[in-house]
Structures are given as structure tokens and as C-alpha cells.
N, C-alpha and C positions, 0 to 999 in steps of 0.2 A: 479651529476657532473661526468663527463667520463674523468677517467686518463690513459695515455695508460698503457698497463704492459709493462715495461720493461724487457727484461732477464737476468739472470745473465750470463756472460759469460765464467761462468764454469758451465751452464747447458748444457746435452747431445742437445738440440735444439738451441743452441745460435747461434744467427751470427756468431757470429765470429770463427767457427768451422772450414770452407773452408779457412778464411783467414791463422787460424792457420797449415793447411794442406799447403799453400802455405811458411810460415816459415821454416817448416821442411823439403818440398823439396829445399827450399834455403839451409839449412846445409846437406845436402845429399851428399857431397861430402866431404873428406878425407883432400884436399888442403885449402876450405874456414874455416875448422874444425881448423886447424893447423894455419892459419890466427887469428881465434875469439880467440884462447889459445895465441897465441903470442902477442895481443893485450889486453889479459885479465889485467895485471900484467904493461903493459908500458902505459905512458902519451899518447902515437905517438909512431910510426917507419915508417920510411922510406919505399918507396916502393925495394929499394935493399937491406936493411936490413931485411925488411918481407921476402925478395926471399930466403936470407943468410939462414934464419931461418927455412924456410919450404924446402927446396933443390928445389926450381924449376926459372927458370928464371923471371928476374923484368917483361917480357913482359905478361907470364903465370900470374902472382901473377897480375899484372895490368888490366888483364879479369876480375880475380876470384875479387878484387875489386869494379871493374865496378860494377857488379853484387851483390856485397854487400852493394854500395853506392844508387842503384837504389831500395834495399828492404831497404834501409834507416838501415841500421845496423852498416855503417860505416860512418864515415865525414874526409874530402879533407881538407887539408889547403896547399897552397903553397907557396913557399921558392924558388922563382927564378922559376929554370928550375924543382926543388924537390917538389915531391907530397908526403906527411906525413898525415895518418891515424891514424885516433883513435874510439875507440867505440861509436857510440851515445848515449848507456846509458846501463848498466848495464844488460840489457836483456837477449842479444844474450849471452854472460855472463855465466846468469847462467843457462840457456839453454843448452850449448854446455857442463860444469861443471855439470850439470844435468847425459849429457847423457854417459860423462866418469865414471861415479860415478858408472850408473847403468853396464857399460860394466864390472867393475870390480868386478861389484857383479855376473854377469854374468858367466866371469872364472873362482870363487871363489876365486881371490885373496882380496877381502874387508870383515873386517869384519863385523855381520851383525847387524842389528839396535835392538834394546831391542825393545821389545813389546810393542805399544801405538807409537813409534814413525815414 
């Protein structure tokens, strides 16, 4: 009997290599960065509240959105005329908590992990 192989998708040949390439240039930016941090810790916020939060205007912060609803990273719920965000799931998360973690270790302000971990 023929079963196909599956990859695992944390092997160097996996599919989902390029998708992951595509993730990454989604947080490639400083504003959607400051977005996934602002949303990491809230239920929702507002799209004028996200704006309050990262210093750029609701219309800016409603692009960088757009573009985080389209890589399904964030979810829309409406309240009238108010568009409120919140994460789709933990991912983007700990992704973006990921990639602070390493900046810190980067300038040497983190201390560093014990061995084996």
C-alpha cells in the first residue's frame, strides 16, 4: 500500500517555507509590529485607540489593518460606525514576542538562557 509522506513543517523542504517567508514580510514593518504588541495584552481596541497607541493616524493604522485582516492575523468586529480588533489567535503573538526577545539579546540588554535551553 502507498502512503504519501507527508513533511513536517519544520523541515528545511517543507511547504510551508515560502508561506512562512510571506508572514514575515507581513511584520516587516515597525507600525504592524506596534499593532501585534498593542493587541497582544487587549480583548480589542479600537481603531483610534490603536492609532493613540502606535502615534500614527486612525487612517494609517486602518491600511496597516487592512493588511493584517487580509494575512488573517487580525479580526473586524463592528460597533456602529467603530471598527475594534483583536488577534486571531495567539500566533502573530508570539511571533512578533519572539522577535523582541531576540532584539534584546541582540543589544545585550537580555539576560542569556542557561545551556540546553
Amino acid at each position: 500500500m502507498h502512503v504519501d509522506k507527508k513533511t513536517c513543517g519544520l523541515d528545511p523542504d517543507s511547504e510551508y517555507v515560502e508561506l512562512a517567508v510571506e508572514v514575515f514580510a507581513m511584520l516587516a514593518d515597525a507600525t504592524r509590529i506596534r499593532i501585534i504588541l498593542a493587541l497582544r495584552n487587549a480583548e480589542e481596541l479600537s481603531v483610534n485607540h490603536l492609532a493613540d497607541i502606535v502615534d500614527k493616524s486612525p487612517a494609517a493604522v486602518s491600511q496597516h489593518l487592512a493588511k493584517l485582516r487580509l494575512a488573517r492575523m487580525v479580526q473586524p468586529r463592528r460597533v456602529g460606525t467603530t471598527a475594534f480588533y483583536r488577534l486571531t489567535d495567539e500566533h502573530a503573538s508570539e511571533l512578533v514576542g519572539d522577535a523582541v526577545r531576540q532584539a534584546e539579546h541582540v543589544v545585550g540588554n537580555a539576560p542569556h538562557h542557561a545551556e540546553g535551553q
